[in-house]
C-alpha positions, 0 to 999 in steps of 0.5 A, spaced: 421 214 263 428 214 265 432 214 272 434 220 272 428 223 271 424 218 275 430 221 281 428 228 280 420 227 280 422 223 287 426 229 289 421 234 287 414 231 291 418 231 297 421 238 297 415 241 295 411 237 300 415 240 305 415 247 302 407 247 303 407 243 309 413 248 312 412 254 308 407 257 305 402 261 311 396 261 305 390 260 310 385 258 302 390 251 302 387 246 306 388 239 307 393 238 301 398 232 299 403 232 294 402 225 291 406 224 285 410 228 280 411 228 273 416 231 269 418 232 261 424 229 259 427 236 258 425 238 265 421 245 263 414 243 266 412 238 271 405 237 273 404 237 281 398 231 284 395 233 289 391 230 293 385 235 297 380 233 303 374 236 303 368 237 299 368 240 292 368 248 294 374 247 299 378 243 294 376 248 287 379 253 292 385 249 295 386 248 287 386 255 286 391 257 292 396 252 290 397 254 283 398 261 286 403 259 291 407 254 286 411 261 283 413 262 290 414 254 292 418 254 285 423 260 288 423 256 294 426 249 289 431 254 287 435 255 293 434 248 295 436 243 289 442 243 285 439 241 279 440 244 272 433 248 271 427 248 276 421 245 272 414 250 271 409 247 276 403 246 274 398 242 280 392 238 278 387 234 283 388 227 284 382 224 285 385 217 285 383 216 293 376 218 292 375 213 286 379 207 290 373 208 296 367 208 292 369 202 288 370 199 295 363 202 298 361 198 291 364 192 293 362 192 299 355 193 298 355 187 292 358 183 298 352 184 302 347 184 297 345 190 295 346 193 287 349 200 288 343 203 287 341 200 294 336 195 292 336 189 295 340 183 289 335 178 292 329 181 289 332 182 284 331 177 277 337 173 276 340 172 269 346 170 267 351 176 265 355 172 261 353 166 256 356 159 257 361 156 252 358 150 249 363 146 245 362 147 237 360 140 234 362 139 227 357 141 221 357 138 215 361 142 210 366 143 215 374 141 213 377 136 216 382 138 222 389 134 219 385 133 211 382 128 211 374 127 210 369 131 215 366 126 220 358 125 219 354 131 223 352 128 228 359 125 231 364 128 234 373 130 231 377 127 233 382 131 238 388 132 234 393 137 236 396 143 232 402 140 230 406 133 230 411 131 234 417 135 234 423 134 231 431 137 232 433 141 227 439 142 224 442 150 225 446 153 220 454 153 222 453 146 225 449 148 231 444 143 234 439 144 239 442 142 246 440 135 249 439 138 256 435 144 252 439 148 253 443 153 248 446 149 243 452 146 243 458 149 239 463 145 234 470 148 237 474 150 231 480 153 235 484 145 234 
């Protein structure tokens, strides 16, 4: 995204918040944060993160408060923000809190010992979840690392890395690698 729509998102979530936290009288809006704004690049639509506390049947009715209320919230911009268009607000639920508490409950029961279905991990078999590497020994048939002859199956390559020692090389317009490894340094032609 690029600034300026990064400053007008910014702008809009504290607005809108103080409009619904000031504003609007609606007793169906319960306990609601804004908590991001994303607009288009054109700046015609903009979808509203809201955060809601409650159980599933507040949050489907705070849902359906704030998107009858974002005709009026819109208005209110209006009259508020010096910019150019007023976006089409539309409010989704942002669930991320709730999803950062659970994984932490998790967390916290595997600390602990238990699974999440709560049984205990101590009774339960343990079994290695990922397989240990083990080094790959040398088959015969396999090619030689640096060409030559494959050793016998039951010895081991030798090491050999991947390339061999490096070497300056020389740069079209009589450039050459800097000694200090740095950029190279430039014939001066000017004299």
């Amino acid at each position: 995204m690029s600034q300026r729509t990064d400053r007008v998102d910014e702008l809009l979530r504290q607005e809108i918040g103080r409009i619904l936290a000031k504003e609007v009288q609606d007793p169906h809006i319960g306990f609601a944060t804004v908590t991001d704004v994303e607009t288009t690049p054109d700046l015609r639509h903009a979808r509203v993160w809201v955060s809601v506390i409650g159980g599933a049947p507040e949050r489907a009715e705070t849902l359906a408060a704030l998107e009858r209320a974002m005709g009026f919230v819109r208005h209110e911009l209006g009259g508020r923000l010096r910019i150019r268009r007023i976006p089409a607000l539309h409010v989704t639920l942002d669930d991320s809190a709730e999803r950062g508490t659970r994984v932490l409950r998790i967390i916290e029961e595997l600390g602990q010992g238990h699974d999440t279905a709560g049984e205990a991990l101590a009774d339960a078999p343990r079994s290695e979840t990922l397989p240990t590497p083990l080094p790959r020994l040398p088959r015969e048939g396999d090619a030689a690392p640096n060409g030559g002859e494959a050793p016998p199956a039951g010895e081991a390559a030798p090491a050999v890395g991947k390339a061999g020692p490096r070497r300056p090389a020389r740069r079209a317009g009589g450039r050459q690698p800097s000694p200090r490894g740095g950029r190279p340094a430039q014939r001066r032609t000017d004299r």
